[in-house]
C-alpha positions as CSV (number, residue, x, y, z in Angstrom):
1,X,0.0,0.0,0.0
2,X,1.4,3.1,-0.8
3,X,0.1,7.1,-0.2
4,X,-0.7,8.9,-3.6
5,X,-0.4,12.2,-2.0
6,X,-1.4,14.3,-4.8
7,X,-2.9,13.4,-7.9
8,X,-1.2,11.9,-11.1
9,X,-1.7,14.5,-13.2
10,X,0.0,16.4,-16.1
11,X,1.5,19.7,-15.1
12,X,-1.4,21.9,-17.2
13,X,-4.0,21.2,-14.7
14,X,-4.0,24.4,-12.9
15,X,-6.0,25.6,-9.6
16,X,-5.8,28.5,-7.5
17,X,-4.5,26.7,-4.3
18,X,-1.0,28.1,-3.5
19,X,0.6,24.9,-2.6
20,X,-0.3,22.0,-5.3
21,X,0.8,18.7,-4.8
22,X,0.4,17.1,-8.4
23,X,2.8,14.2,-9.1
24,X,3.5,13.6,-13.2
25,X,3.0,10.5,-14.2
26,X,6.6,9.1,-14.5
27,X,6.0,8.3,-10.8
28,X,3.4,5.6,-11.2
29,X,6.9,3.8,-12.5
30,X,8.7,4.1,-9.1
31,X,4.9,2.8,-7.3
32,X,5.4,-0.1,-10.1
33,X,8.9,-0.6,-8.9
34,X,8.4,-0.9,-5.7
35,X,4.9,-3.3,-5.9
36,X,2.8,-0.6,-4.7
37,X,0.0,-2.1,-6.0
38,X,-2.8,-0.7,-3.7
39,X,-2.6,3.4,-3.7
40,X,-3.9,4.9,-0.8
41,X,-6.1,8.1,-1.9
42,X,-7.2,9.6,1.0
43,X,-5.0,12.7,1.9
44,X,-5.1,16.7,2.8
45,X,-3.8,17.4,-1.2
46,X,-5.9,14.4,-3.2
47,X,-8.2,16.9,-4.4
48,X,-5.6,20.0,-5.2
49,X,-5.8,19.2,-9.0
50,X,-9.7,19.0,-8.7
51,X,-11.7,16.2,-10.5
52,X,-9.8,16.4,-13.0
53,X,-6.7,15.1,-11.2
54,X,-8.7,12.5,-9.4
55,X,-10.1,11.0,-12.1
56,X,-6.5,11.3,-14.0
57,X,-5.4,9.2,-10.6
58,X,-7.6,6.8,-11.0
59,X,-7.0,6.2,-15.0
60,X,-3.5,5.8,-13.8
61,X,-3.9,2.9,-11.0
62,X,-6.4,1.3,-13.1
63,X,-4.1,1.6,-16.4
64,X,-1.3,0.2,-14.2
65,X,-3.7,-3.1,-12.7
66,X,-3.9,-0.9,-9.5
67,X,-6.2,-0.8,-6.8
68,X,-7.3,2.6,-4.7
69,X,-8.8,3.1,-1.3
70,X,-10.3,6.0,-0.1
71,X,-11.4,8.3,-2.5
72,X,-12.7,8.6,-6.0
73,X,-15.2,10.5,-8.1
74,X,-18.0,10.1,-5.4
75,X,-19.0,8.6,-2.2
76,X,-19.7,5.1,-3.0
77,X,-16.2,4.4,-4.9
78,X,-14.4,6.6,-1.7
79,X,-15.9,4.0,0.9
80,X,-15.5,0.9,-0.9
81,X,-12.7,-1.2,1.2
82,X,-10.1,-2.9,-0.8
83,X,-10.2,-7.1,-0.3
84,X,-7.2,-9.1,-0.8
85,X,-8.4,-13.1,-0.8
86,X,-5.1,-14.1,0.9
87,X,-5.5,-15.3,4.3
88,X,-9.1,-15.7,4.2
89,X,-9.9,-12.1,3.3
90,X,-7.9,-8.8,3.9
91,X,-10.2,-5.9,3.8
92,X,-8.6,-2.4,3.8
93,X,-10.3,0.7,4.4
94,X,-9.1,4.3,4.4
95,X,-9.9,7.7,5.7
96,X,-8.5,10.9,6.1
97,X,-9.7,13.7,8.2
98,X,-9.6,16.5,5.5
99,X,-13.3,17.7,5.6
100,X,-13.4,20.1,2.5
101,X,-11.8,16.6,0.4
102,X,-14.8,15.0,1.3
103,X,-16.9,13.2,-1.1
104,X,-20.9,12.9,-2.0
105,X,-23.1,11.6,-4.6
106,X,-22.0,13.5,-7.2
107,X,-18.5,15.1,-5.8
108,X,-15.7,13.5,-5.9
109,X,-13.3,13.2,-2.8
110,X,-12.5,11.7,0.0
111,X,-13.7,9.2,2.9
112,X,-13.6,11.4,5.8
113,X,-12.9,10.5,9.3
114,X,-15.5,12.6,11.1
115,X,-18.1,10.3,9.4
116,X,-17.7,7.6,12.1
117,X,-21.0,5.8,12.0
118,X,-19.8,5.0,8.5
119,X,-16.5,4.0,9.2
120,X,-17.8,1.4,11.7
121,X,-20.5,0.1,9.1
122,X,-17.2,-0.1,6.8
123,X,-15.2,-2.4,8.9
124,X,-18.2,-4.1,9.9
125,X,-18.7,-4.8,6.4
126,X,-15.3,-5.8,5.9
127,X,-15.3,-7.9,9.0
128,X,-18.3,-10.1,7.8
129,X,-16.3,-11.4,5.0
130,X,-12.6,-11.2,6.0
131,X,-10.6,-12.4,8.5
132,X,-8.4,-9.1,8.7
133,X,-9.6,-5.5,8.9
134,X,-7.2,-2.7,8.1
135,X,-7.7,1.1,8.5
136,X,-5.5,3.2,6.9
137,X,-5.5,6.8,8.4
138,X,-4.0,9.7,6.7
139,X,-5.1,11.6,10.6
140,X,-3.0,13.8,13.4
141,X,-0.8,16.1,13.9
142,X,2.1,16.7,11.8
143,X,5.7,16.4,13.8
144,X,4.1,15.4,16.3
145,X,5.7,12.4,18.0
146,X,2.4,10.8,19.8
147,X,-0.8,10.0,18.6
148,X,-3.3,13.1,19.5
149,X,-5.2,11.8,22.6
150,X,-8.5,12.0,20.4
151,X,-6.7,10.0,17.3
152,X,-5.7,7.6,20.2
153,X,-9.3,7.1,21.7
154,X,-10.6,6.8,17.8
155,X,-8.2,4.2,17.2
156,X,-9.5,2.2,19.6
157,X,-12.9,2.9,18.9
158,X,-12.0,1.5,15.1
159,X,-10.9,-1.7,16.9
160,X,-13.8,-2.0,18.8
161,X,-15.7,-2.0,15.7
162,X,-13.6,-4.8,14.2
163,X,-10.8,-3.4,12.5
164,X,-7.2,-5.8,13.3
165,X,-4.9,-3.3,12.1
166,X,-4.7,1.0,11.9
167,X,-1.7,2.2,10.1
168,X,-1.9,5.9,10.4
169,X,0.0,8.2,8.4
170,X,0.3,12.4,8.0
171,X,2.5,13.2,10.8
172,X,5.6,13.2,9.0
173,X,7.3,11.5,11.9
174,X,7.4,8.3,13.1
175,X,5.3,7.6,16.3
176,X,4.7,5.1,18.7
């Protein structure tokens, strides 16, 4: 699993954030090298190129036999878990706490962390036909070497739900 921060875009989509995290698409050959075959999309900059750049993201992973968690061009494709058949079923879900990348019907963006009732119907789902859950969580405080206490008493609300595993990533730093 690997963090797409950014989309895969070419460097003519244009927006009028001041920072813009686009990645050209030579990259998707270093994600290939490596066997990053799952792309986590849930992040503070997946939606700086706009829907354009999401959907450009997603041509990519899919033109590269990719899978992607976490966000997409609406709500339904953001939420759906990834499921591996190893081991009798990995499911992976991923969020990110980004509120203004959040998805809907007709919007694309991400699965957002606030929306917990739906996270836990996520892993619940996951959990009725796998064996493993595993939350991926682009969450907390960057440079921050601990776990907000809030990420740390969501965390173990996620395994409370079900989830086995909750690899969380933004901080920039590793915690423990």
């Amino acid at each position: 699993v690997v963090n797409v921060e950014g989309a895969i875009a070419s460097n003519t989509v244009r927006t009028d954030k001041p920072l813009t995290h686009a990645n050209p698409s030579e990259c998707v050959n270093w994600i290939n090298k490596i066997n990053g075959n799952i792309w986590n999309l849930a992040n503070n900059h997946s939606m700086d190129c706009g829907s354009i750049g999401m959907q450009s993201t997603l041509d990519a992973a899919r033109e590269n036999n990719c899978m992607t968690i976490g966000a997409g061009m609406n709500t339904e494709s953001a939420q759906k878990p990834v499921v591996i058949d190893e081991e009798g079923g990995i499911g992976i879900v991923a969020v990110t706490y980004f509120r203004q990348n959040r998805a809907d019907s007709q919007t694309p963006g991400c699965f957002v962390a606030d929306d917990e009732e739906l996270i836990k119907k996520r892993i619940e789902e996951v959990k009725s036909k796998c064996r493993w859950c595993i939350v991926v969580s682009h969450v907390g405080q960057e440079f921050s070497q601990m776990p907000m206490p809030y990420l740390r008493r969501r965390y173990k609300r996620y395994l409370k739900y079900g989830a086995d595993i909750i690899v969380g990533h933004h901080s920039h730093v590793i915690q423990n």
